[in-house]
Steps between C-alpha positions, in 0.01 A plus 500: 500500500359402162347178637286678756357772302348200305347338779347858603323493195317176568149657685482672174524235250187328706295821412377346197379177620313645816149618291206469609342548211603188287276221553598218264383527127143361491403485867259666680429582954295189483694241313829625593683553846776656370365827511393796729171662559423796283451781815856362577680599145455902590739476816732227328532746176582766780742299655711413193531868327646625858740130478554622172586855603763375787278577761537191702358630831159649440428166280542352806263694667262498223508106524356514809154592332550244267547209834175706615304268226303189693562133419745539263597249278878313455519691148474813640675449812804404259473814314500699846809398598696513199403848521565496844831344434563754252391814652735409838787462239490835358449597887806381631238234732763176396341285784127620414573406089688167620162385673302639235733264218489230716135475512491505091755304444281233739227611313576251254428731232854573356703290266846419623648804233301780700542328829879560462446812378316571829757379729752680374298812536505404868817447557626836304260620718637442848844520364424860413384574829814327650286209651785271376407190709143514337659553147730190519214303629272601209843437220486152672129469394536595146744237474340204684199637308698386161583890395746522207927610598508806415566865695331356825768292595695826508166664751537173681841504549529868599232439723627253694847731521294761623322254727817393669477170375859454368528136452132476274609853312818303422352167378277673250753707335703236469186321311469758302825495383492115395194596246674794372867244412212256351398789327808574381500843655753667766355579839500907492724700660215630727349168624934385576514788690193436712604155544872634634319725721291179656814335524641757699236573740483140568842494548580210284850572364561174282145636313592916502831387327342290256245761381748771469704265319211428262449868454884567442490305235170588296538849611893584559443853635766675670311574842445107520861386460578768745260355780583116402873563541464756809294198666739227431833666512391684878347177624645430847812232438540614159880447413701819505732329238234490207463902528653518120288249389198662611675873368552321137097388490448872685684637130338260262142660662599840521475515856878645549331846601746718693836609417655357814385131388624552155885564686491239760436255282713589260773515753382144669518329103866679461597385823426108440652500180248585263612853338281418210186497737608829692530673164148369400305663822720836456403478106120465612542748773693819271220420267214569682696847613468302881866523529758776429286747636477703830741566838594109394602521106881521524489177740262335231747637193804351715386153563384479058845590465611255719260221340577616126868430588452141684271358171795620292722274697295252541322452096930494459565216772145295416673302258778384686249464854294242252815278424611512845159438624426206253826303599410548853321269726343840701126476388459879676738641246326326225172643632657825581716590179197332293262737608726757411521374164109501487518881628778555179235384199731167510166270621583186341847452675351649780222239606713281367761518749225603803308152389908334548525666819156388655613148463775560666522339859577765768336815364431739758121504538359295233132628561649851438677420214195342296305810530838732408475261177178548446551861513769439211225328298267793516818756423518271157130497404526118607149529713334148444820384596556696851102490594636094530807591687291706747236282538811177659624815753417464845628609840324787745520826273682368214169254411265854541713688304532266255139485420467858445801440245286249326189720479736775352613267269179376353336867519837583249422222274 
């Protein structure tokens, strides 16, 4: 990942600042403590071309000359073990640097800046050689230490993923998602699906659903409508009697993908009524050369035949089904015939009369119903309208599905 590449460069960065050589302007050994011996500068200079040149592990062996030097003082003592907490960076030694930072950092030498440059060094460090519990411990640091939001939440919150520590992984993502709305900025697609992926290891369905709602409707990708509808529409007690509302949402997304769901669900909308419908998935289905091909075309030929026929019929009948319907006190025949009219390019009659027939008493399923009317809205381009209807739907399935509808719907607007 991005992020971690720039904590790997964070040993290097604190090249610069590790001289021996720099005393401050003006002072001299005897005025100044902040500065090293002269016989020591030889070795140090050593030291930092081979830091300088990568070669992390024989600076570590050359700083054991260097700790060879009697009664050392705390300047040079700090300089050793940003070296030393350099050199064991470049090594690969995460717990050897981490001791050597620490000791700096306590050194009391650092302003707050470099000190958070330091600890995220460290944590990079051990997250790089998958010591994951040690990186999210550090990531904690930088923040209690003040450090600025920025890409280490991200370390942090990987970390703690990688740690097995689900429920802190969780928190902080969804932290960092609060600064980003204050930001005005959209959590990335990336960091949405990490947080989906927490959810789901922890097993938290109410949170997994939310997420990959979020993400359906920033990032409306195919593969992501297919999972969100395969996990509501196969979820143990899932009504069997919502299967062509779920295969309507399945067309909107472009998750029809096989010729045999194309026909049965053309054949399940011509058998309830809705020849209009049928004719819509066989339209989609001929078009993307899915069927009236292979051992199965002439079946797939017959039954367009049959559903070409039946919308003759019934675009001739829909006028007379409307007055019949409207002088009627059967709100499913309202619902039913309105739909249809929705389905014929006839929208405002149509929710017209489906908005008559919900307030009729007696209508078969009213739960079901809403979200059928919903569906109508969407069909008209009416989606502020039916993200409201779908939000009052309830009921086991029909509420689930419904919610999907209404991500669909804003995602279209």
């Amino acid at each position: 990942m991005a992020q971690q590449a720039s904590h790997a460069e964070g040993p290097r960065l604190l090249l610069a600042a590790a001289s021996p050589e720099a005393p401050p302007k003006g002072a001299t050994q005897a005025t100044n403590p902040d500065t090293v011996r002269a016989e020591m500068g030889k070795p140090l200079t050593t030291i930092q071309e081979l830091l300088k040149a990568g070669k992390g592990q024989e600076a570590l062996q050359r700083l054991k000359e260097v700790e060879s030097f009697p009664n050392r003082n705390a300047y040079e003592n700090y300089i050793i073990e940003r070296m030393r907490g350099a050199a064991a960076s470049l090594a690969g030694d995460a717990d050897t640097a981490a001791k050597a930072f620490d000791a700096v950092i306590g050194s009391g030498r650092v302003a707050a800046t470099e000190k958070h440059k330091i600890i995220e060094a460290v944590a990079g460090n051990f997250y790089r050689v998958k010591n994951y519990s040690k990186a999210a411990e550090w990531c904690a640091r930088y923040f209690k230490e003040g450090g600025p939001e920025g890409t280490m939440r991200l370390l942090w919150v990987q970390s703690m993923y990688m740690a097995g520590d689900l429920d802190g992984a969780a928190r902080e993502m969804l932290v960092d998602f609060q600064l980003l709305e204050k930001a005005g900025k959209n959590p990335p697609e990336d960091r949405l699906q990490l947080l989906a992926s927490i959810y789901q290891r922890k097993k938290d369905a109410a949170g997994y659903a939310s997420t990959v709602e979020k993400l359906l409707s920033l990032y409306p990708k195919k593969d992501y409508w297919a999972e969100a509808i395969y996990r509501v529409s196969t979820r143990q007690g899932f009504p069997d009697r919502l299967v062509m509302d779920v295969a309507r949402l399945k067309m909107l997304t472009g998750n029809l993908r096989s010729a045999n769901e194309y026909f049965e669900y053309a054949q399940m909308a011509l058998t309830a009524g809705f020849s209009l419908e049928a004719n819509r998935f066989l339209e989609q289905g001929f078009a993307e050369k899915l069927l009236g091909s292979g051992e199965e075309a002439d079946r797939h030929r017959r039954l367009r035949a049959m559903v070409t026929k039946s919308v003759e019929e019934d675009r001739k009948g829909l006028q007379a089904l409307k007055v019949e319907a409207s002088s009627g006190k059967d709100g499913n025949a309202m619902l039913n015939v309105g739909y249809s009219l929705v389905l014929a390019g006839d929208s405002a009659e149509g929710l017209r009369l489906m908005e008559k027939g919900l307030s009729v008493k007696g209508v078969k399923r009213p739960e079901d119903a809403k979200l059928l009317y919903g569906t109508a809205l969407v069909t008209a381009g009416q989606r502020e309208k039916a993200r409201s209807v779908f939000a009052s739907v309830q009921g086991d399935g029909t509420g689930e599905l419904a919610k999907l509808w209404a991500v669909y719907a804003a995602a279209a607007s």
